[in-house]
C-alpha positions as CSV (number, residue, x, y, z in Angstrom):
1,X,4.9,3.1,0.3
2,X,2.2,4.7,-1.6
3,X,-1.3,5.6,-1.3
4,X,-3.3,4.8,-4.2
5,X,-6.8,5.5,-4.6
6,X,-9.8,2.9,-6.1
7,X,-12.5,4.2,-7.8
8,X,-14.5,3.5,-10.5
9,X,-13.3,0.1,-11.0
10,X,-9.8,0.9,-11.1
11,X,-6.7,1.7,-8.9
12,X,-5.4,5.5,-10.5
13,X,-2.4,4.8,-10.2
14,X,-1.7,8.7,-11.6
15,X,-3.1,10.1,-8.6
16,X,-0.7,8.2,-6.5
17,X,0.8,9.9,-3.0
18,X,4.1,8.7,-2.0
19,X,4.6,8.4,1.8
20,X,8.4,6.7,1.7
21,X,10.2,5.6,-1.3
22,X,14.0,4.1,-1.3
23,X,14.2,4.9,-5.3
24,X,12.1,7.2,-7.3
25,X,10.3,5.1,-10.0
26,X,7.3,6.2,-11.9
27,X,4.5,4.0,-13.0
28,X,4.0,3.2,-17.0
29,X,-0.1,2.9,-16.8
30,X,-2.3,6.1,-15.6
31,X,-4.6,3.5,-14.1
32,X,-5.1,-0.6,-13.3
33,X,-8.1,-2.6,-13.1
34,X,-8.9,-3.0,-9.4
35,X,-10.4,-6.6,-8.1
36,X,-11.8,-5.3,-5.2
37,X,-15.2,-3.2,-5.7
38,X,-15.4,-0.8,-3.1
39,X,-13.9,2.9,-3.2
40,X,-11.4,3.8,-1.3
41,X,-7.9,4.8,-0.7
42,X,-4.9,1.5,-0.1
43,X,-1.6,1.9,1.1
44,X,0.7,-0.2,-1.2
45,X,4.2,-1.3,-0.5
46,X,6.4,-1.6,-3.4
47,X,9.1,-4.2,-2.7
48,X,12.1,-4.2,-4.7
49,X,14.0,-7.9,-4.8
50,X,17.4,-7.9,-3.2
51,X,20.2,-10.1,-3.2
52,X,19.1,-11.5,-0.2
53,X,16.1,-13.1,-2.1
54,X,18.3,-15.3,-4.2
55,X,20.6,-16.2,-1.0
56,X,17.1,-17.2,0.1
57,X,15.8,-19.2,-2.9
58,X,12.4,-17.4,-2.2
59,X,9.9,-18.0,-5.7
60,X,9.3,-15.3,-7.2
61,X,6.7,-12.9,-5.9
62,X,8.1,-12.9,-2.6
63,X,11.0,-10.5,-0.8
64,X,12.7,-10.4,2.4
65,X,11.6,-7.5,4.4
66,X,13.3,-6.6,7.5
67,X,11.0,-4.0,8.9
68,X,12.1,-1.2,11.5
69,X,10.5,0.2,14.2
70,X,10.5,3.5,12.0
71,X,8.7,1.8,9.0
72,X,6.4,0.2,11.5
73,X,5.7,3.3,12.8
74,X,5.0,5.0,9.3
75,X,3.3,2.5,8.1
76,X,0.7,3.1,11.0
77,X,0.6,6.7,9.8
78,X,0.2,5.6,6.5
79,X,-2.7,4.0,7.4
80,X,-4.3,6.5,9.2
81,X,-4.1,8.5,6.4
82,X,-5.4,6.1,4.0
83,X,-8.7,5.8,6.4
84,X,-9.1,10.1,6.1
85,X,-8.8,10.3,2.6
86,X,-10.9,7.3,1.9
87,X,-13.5,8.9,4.0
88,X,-12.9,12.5,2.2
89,X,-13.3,10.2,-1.4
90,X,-16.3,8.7,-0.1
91,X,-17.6,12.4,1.2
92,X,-18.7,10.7,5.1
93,X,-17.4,12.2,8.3
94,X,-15.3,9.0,8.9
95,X,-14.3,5.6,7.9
96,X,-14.7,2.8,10.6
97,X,-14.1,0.3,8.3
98,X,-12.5,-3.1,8.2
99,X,-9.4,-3.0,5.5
100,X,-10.0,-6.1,3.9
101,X,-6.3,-7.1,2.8
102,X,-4.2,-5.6,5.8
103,X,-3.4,-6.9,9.1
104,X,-2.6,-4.9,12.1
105,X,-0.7,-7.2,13.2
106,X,3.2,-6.7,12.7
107,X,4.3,-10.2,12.5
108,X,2.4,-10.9,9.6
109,X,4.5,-8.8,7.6
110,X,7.5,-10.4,8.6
């Protein structure tokens, strides 16, 4: 899990802060063009494929995740975060708003 911030039309993907990671890995670009157009900072979750995928026959672009409560929980933090710095980035007291990508809601991520 990472939190990357968007700004100036691109994700930096230098300025990236790791909240959890299973295996160190670093990224090959310094930045990414970003679709989205508003500033801010996103939590990403960087899924490595597992055997499990295969047993599956999931397509590609897709992995198993068996979430815990603990990820659950962190990725709740995570969030929370993302919302403070994204209002520190955007210089305003606080962020109120709507992540447009994200659901709250934990079966949708299983």
């Amino acid at each position: 899990m990472l939190l990357i911030p968007r700004y100036a039309g691109y994700h930096h993907l230098n300025q990236a802060v790791v909240v959890d990671q299973a295996e160190p890995f670093t990224f090959t670009i310094p930045k990414a063009k970003a679709d989205y157009p508003r500033e801010g900072v996103c939590l990403h979750l960087i899924l490595q494929r597992t055997k499990i995928d295969n047993d599956f026959k999931l397509p590609s672009g897709y992995v198993d995740w068996v979430i815990t409560s603990y990820q659950y929980q962190l990725i709740g933090e995570a969030l929370r975060r993302s919302d403070e710095l994204t209002a520190d980035l955007l210089g305003v007291s606080s962020w109120g708003g709507k992540r447009p990508f994200t659901s709250t809601k934990l079966h949708h991520y299983m």
